[in-house]
C-alpha positions as CSV (number, residue, x, y, z in Angstrom):
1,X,0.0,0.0,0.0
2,X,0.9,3.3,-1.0
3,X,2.2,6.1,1.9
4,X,-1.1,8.3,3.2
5,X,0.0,11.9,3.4
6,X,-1.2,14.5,5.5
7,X,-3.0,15.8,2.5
8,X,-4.5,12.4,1.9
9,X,-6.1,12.8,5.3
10,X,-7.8,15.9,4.8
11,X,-8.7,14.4,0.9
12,X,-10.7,11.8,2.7
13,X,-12.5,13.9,5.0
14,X,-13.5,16.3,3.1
15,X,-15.0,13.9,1.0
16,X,-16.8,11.9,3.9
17,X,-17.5,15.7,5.3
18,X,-17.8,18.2,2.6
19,X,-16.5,21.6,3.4
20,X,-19.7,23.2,1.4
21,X,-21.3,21.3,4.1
22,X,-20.0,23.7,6.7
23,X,-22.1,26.9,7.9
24,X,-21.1,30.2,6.9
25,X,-19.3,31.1,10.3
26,X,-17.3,27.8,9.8
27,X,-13.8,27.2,10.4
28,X,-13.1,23.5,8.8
29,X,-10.2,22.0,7.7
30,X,-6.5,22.1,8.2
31,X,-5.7,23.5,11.0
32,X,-1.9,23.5,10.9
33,X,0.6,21.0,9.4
34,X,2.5,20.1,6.2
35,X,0.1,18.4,3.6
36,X,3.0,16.7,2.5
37,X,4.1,15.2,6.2
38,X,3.3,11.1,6.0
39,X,0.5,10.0,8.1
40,X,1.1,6.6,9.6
41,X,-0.4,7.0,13.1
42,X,-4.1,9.2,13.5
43,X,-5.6,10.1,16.7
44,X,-9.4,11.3,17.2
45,X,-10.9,13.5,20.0
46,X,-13.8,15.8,19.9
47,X,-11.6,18.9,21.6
48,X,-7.8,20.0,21.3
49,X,-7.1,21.1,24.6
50,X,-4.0,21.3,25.9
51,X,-4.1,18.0,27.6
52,X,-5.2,16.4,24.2
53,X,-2.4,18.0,22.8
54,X,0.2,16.4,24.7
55,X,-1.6,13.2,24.4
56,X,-1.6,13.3,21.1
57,X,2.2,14.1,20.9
58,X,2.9,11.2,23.8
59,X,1.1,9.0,21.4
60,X,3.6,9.6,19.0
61,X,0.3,10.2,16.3
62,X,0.7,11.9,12.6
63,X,-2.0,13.8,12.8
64,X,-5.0,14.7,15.4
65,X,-8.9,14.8,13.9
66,X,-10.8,16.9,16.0
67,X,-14.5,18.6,16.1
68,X,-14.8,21.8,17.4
69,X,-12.1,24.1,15.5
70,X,-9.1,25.2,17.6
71,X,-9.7,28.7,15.9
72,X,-13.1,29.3,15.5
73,X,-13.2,32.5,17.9
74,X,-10.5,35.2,16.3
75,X,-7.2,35.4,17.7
76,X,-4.2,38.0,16.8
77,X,-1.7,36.0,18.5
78,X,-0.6,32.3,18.6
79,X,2.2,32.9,20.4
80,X,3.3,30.1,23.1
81,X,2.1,31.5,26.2
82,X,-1.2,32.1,24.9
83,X,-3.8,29.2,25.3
84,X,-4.4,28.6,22.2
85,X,-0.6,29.3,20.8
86,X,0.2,27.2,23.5
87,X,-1.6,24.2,21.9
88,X,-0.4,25.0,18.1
89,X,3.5,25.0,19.4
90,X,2.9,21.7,21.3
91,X,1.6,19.9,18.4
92,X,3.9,21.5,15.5
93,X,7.2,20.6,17.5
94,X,5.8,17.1,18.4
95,X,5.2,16.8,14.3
96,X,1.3,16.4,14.6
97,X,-1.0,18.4,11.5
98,X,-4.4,19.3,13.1
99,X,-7.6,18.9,11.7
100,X,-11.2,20.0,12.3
101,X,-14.5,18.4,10.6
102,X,-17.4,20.6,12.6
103,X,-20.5,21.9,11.2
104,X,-19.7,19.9,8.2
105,X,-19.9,16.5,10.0
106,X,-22.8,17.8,11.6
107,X,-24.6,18.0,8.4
108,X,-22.9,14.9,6.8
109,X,-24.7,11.6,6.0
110,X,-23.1,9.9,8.1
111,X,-22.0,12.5,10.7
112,X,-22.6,13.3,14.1
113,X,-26.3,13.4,14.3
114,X,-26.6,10.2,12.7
115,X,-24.3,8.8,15.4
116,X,-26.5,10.5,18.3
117,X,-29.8,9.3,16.7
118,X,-28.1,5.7,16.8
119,X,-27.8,5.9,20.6
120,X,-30.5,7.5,21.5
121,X,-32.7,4.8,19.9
122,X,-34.1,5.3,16.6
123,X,-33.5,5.2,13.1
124,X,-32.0,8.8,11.3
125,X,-34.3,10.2,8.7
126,X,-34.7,13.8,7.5
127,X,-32.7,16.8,9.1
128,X,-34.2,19.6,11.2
129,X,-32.6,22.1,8.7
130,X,-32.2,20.2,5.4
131,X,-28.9,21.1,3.7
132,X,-29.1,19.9,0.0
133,X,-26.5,19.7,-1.6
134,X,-26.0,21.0,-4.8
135,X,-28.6,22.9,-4.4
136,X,-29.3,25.7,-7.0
137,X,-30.5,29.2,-7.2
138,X,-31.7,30.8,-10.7
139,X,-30.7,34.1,-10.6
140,X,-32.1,37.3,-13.3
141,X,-30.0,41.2,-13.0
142,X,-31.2,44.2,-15.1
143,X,-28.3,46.0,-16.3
144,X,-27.7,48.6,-19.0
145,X,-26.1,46.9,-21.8
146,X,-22.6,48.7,-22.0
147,X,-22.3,47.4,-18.3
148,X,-23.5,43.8,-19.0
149,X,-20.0,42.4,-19.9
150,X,-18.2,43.9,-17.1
151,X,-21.0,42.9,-14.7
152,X,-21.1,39.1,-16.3
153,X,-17.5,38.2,-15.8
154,X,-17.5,39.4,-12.6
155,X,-20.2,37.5,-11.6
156,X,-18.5,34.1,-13.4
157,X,-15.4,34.7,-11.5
158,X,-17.1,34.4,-8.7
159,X,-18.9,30.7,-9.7
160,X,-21.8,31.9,-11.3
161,X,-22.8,30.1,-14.7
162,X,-21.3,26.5,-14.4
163,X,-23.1,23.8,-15.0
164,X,-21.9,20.3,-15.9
165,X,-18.5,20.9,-18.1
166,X,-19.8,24.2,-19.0
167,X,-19.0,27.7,-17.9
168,X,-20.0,31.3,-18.3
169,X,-23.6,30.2,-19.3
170,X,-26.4,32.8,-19.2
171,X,-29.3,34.0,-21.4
172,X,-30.3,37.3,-22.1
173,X,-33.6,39.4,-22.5
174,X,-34.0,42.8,-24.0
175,X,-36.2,44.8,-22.5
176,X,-37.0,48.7,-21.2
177,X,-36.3,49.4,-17.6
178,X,-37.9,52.5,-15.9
179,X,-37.5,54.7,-12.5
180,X,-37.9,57.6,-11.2
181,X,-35.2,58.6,-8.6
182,X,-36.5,60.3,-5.6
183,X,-35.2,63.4,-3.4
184,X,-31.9,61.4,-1.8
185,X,-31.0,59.4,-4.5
186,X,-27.9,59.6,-6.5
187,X,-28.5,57.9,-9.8
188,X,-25.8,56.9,-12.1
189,X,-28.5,57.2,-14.7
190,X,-31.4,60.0,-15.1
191,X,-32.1,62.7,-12.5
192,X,-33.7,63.2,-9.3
193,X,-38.0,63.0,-9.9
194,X,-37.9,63.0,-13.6
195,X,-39.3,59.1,-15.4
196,X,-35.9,57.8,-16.8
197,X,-36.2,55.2,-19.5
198,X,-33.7,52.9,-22.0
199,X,-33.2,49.7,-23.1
200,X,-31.8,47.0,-20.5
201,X,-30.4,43.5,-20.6
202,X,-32.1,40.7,-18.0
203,X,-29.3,38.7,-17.7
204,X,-30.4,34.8,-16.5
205,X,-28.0,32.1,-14.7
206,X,-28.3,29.5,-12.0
207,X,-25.7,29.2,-9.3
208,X,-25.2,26.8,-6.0
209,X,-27.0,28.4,-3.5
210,X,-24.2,28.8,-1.1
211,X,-23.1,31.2,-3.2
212,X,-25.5,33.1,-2.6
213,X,-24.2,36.0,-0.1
214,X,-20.8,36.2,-1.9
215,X,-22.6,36.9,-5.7
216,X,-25.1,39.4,-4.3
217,X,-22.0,41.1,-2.6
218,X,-20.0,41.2,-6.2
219,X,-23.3,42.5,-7.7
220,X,-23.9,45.2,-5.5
221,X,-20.2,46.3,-5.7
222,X,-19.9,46.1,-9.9
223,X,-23.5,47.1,-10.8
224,X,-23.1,50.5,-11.8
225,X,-26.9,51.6,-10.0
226,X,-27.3,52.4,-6.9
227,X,-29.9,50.0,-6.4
228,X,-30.0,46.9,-8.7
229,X,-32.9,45.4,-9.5
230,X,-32.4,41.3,-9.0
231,X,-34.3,38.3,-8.4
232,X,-32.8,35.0,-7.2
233,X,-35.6,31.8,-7.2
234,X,-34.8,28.5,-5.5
235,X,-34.3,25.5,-8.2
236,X,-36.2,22.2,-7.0
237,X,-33.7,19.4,-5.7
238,X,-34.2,16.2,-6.7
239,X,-33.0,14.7,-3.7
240,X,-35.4,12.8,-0.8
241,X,-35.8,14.9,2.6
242,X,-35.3,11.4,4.4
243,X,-31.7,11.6,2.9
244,X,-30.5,14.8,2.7
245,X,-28.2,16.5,5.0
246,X,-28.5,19.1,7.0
247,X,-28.6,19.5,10.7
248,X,-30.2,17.2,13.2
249,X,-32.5,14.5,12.6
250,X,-35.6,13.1,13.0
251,X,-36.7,9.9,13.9
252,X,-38.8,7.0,15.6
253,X,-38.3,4.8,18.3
254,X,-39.2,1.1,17.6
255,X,-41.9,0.8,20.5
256,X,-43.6,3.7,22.5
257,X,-42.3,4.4,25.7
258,X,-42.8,6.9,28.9
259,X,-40.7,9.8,28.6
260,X,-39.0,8.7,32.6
261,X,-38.0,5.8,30.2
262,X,-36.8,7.9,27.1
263,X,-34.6,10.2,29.4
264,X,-32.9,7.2,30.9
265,X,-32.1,5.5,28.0
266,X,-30.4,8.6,26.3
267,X,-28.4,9.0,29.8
268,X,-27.3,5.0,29.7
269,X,-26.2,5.3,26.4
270,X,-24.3,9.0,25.7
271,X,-21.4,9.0,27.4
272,X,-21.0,9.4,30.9
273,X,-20.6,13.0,32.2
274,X,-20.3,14.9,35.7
275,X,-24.0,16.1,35.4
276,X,-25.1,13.7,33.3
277,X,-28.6,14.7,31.6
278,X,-31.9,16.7,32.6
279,X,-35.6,16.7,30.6
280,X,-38.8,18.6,30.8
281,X,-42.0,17.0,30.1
282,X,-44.5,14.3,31.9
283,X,-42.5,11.4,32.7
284,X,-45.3,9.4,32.2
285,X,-45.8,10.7,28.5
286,X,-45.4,8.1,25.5
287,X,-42.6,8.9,23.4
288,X,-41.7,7.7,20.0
289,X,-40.9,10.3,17.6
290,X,-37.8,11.9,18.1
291,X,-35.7,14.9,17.2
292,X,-32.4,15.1,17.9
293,X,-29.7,18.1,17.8
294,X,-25.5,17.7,18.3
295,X,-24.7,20.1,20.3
296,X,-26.1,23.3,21.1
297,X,-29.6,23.3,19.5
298,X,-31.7,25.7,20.7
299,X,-32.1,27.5,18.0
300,X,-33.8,24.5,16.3
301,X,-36.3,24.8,19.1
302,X,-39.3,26.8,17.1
303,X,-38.4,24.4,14.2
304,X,-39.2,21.4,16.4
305,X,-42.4,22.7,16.9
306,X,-43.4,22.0,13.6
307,X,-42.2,18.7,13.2
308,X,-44.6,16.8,15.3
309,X,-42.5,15.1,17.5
310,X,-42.7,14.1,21.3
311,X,-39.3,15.0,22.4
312,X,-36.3,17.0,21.3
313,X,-32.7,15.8,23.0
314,X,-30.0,18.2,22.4
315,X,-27.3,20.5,24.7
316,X,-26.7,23.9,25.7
317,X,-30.3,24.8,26.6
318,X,-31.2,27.7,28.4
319,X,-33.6,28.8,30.6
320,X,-35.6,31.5,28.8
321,X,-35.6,29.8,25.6
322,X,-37.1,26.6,26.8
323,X,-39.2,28.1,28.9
324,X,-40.7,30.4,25.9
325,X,-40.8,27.0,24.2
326,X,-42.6,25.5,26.5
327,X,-45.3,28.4,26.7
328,X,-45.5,27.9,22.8
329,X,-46.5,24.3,23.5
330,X,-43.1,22.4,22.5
331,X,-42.5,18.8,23.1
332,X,-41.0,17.3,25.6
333,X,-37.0,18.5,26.1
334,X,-33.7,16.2,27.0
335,X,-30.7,18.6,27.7
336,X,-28.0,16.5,27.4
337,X,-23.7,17.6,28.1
338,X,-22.5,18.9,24.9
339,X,-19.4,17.0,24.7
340,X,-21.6,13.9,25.3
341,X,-23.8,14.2,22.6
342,X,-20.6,14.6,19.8
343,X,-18.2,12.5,21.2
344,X,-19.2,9.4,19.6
345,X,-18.4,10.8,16.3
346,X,-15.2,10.2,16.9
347,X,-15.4,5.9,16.4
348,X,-17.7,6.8,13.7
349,X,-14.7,9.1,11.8
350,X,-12.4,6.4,12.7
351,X,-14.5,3.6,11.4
352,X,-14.4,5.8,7.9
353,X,-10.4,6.3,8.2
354,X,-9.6,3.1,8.8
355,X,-11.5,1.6,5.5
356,X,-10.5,4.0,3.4
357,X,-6.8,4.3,4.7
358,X,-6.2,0.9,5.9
359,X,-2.3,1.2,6.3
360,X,-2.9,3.8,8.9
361,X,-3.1,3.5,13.0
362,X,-6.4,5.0,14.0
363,X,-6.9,5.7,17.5
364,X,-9.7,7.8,19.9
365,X,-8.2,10.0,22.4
366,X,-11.1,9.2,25.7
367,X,-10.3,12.5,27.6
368,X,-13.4,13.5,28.9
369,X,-13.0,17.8,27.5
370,X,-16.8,18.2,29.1
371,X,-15.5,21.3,30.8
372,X,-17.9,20.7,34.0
373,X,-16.5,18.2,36.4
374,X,-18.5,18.1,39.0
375,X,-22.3,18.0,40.1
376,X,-24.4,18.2,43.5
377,X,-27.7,18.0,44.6
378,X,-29.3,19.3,47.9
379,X,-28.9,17.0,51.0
380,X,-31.9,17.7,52.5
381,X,-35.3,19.2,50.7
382,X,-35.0,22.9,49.6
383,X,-38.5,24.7,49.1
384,X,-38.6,26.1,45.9
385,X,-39.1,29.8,47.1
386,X,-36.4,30.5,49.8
387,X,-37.4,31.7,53.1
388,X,-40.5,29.2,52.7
């Protein structure tokens, strides 16, 4: 078998978890190392703390897969007696390229919410938020047409106008275009409150819709008008909601059971963790349909709603947005650690490494990063309005 590189790695990754994949905020993918280095020895962990770090290091691994992006929050220094620099010297002298697969997994098929709706019970079918992909847009711009060539290749350059083995594809419409500028505006055509008229181009072409913000931003910036006049209409996908990716899933369980029963069978199965997990609901309530969310999900929470289902399991809720939930008549609500709910992704990422780059040590780093470590209840019964 042939040497894996460091660059070989990432290849299969981003295959398994597409970087288009990845929400907008996003920062997925090579974190630091050498795409050249050889890989022989891999190493998984949902966190790179520091501890992880030297793990990794002591393990004497290649590279280190991780979920949550060492950089995702800004930094202007990585210098070693930072946190953060801290970790990127310890793994670039012990020779270890860093990785990170995050909303991207999340919205893979397999990925992380496929993993969690595994142990939790039932079988994954369509996301919360579908992400198709491929997904299309059909876009029309009116433009003068002595500014239509300028305006095209700068939308091309920017993706627009591919499909299949083609490029630059478009269709145009003449036409008359009309306005009348009001007081304030500053017109590059006509003058303030007098009807301006002339011949314009409607220039058609589709584009993947996550291009969307970046070819509305090189419109707005080479369209000579002050205010362009543009439509953009969503292209059908061909693909099944039960299969396409996105984030979370929904699901059923096999049988009905009482939510007391639910709740304990997501805490037996996740990981353990200091605090282990908490619900809402009656715990007499039968269960079946389920939604589930990696990580922090309650922005999915309104979204749940809609979907019908008896309870939502996720991390990171909050009180007032549960509680406004709630009011709203939501399901029942498992809050679950939110290291414990991703953490499994890591054998599932190492089950896809190790049959698609055999010749390659694959190993899970089992530090617990949940950053709480420690949990109490009262010893004796506390009212729940003190002074009581």
């Amino acid at each position: 078998m042939s040497e894996m590189t460091v660059g070989d790695i990432r290849s299969i990754l981003d295959d398994a978890y597409p970087p288009a994949l990845a929400e907008s905020w996003d920062k997925v993918g090579l974190i630091c190392g050498d795409p050249q280095d050889s890989v022989s020895k891999i190493a998984l962990a949902l966190d790179c703390t520091q501890e992880v770090a030297e793990r990794a290091v002591e393990m004497g691994v290649d590279m280190l897969i991780i979920h949550h992006p060492l950089l995702l929050r800004g930094v202007t220094s990585v210098a070693a007696d930072q946190p953060k620099g801290k970790v990127i010297h310890t793994l670039i002298r012990g020779g270890v390229a860093l990785f990170a697969a995050h909303t991207n997994a999340d919205s893979a098929r397999p990925g992380v919410n496929d993993r969690l709706a595994e142990l939790v019970g039932i079988t994954a079918g369509r996301p919360i938020s579908p992400r198709f992909v491929g997904a299309m847009d059909k876009w029309g711009v009116h433009v003068l047409p002595k500014d239509a060539a300028t305006l095209k290749t700068k939308l091309f350059d920017a993706g627009a106008g591919a499909i299949g083995e083609y490029r630059e594809c478009a269709f145009e419409i003449e036409g008359t275009g009309q306005f009348r500028p009001l007081e304030g505006a500053n017109p590059t055509e006509g003058s303030v409150d007098k009807l301006f008229k002339d011949a314009e181009l409607r220039i058609e072409f589709v584009a993947p819709r996550n291009l969307r913000a970046r070819l509305t931003s090189v419109l707005r910036s080479t369209h000579p008008y002050e205010e362009p006049a543009f439509d953009i209409v969503e292209m059908q996908s061909g693909e099944s909601l039960d299969t396409a990716t996105g984030l979370g899933r929904v699901g059923e369980l096999p049988e009905p059971m009482t939510l007391r029963d639910f709740v304990q069978q997501v805490a037996n199965n996740l990981p353990a963790t200091a605090w282990g997990v908490r619900a809402t609901g009656d715990p007499e309530q039968k269960v079946q349909r389920v939604a589930v969310s990696s990580g922090s999900g309650d922005s999915f929470l309104n979204d749940v709603i809609k979907l019908g289902v008896d309870v939502y399991v996720t991390s990171d809720l909050r009180h007032h947005p549960v509680d406004e939930y709630l009011r709203d008549g939501g399901p029942a609500v498992i809050d679950t650690a939110h290291w414990a709910s991703e953490f499994p992704w890591t054998s599932q990422a190492g089950d896809i490494l190790k049959a698609r780059a055999p010749q390659v040590d694959v190993d899970v780093i089992s530090i617990r990063t949940d950053p709480w470590t420690m949990a109490a209840q009262p010893q004796a019964a506390v009212p729940a309005n003190p002074g009581e």
